[in-house]
C-alpha positions in Angstrom: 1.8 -20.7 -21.3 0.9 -19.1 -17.9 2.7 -15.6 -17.2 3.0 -16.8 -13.7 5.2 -19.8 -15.0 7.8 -17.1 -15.7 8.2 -16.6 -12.2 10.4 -18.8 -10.0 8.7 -19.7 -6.3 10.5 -17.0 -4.3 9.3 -14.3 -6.8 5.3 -15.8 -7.2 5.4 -15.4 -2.9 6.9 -11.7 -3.3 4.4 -11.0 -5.7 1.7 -12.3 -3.4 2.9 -10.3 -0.5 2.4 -7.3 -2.7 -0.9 -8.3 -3.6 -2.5 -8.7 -0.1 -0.5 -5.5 1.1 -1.9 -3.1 -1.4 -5.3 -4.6 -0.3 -5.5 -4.3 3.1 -4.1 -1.0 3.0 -6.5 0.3 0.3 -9.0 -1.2 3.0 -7.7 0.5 6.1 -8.2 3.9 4.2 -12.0 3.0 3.5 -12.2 1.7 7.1 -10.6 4.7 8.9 -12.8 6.9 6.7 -15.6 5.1 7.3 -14.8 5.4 11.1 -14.1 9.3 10.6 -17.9 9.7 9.4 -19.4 7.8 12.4 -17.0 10.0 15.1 -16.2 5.9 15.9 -12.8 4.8 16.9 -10.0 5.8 14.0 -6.9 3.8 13.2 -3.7 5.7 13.9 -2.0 7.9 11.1 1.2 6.2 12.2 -0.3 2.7 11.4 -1.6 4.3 7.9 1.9 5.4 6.9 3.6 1.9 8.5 1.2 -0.2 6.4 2.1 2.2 3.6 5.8 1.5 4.4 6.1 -2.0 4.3 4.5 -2.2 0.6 1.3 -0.7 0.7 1.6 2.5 -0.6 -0.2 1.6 -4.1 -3.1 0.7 -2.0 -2.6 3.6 0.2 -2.5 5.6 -2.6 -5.9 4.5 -4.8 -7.5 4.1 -1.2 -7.1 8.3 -0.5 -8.5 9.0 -3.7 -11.4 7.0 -4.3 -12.1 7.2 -0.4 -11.2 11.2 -0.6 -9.7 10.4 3.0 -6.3 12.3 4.4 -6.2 14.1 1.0 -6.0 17.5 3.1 -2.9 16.8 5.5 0.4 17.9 3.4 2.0 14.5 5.4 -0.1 12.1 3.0 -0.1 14.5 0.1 3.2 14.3 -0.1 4.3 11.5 1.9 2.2 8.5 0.3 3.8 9.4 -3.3 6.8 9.7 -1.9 7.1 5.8 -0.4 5.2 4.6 -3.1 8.2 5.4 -5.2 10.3 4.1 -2.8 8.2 0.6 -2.5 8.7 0.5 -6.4 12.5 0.9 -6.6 12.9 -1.4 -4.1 10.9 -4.1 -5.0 12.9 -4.0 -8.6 15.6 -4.6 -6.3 14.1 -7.3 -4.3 13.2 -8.8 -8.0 16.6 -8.3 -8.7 17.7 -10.4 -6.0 15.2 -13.2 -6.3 16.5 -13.6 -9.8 
């Protein structure tokens, strides 16, 4: 038996959503600091923080610490923990609704 069979359609695309969020924004960290080191062009700490937002703060989260990037600015210290506990309460809720 698949765990994924447990999972109705609505719930397997939620999960998905997640998925690809966390990894583009685990990305975008390594990109922007990537960029930093190069003096190149940087991605906005505004789109950082709305990619965090919309579900991405897992990926936001493992992608400042292995990256060591924004680590020093109180904003993302505190700030990414922060949403990423909000993205988990309310994806239980979302679950909750899908159910």
């Amino acid at each position: 038996m698949s765990i994924i069979s447990n999972f109705n359609n609505k719930e397997v695309t939620f999960l998905v959503y997640i998925i690809i969020v966390n990894i583009v924004s685990f990305f975008t960290f390594g990109l922007d600091k990537s960029k930093s080191k190069k003096n190149d062009w940087r991605i906005s700490e505004m789109s950082l923080a709305v990619i965090a937002l919309i579900g991405g703060a897992a990926g936001a989260l493992l992608g400042m610490v292995a990256f060591k990037h924004k680590t020093n600015k109180v904003k993302f210290t505190l700030g990414i923990p922060i949403i990423f506990i909000l993205n988990k309460v309310l994806e239980l809720i979302i679950f909750n609704f899908l159910r």
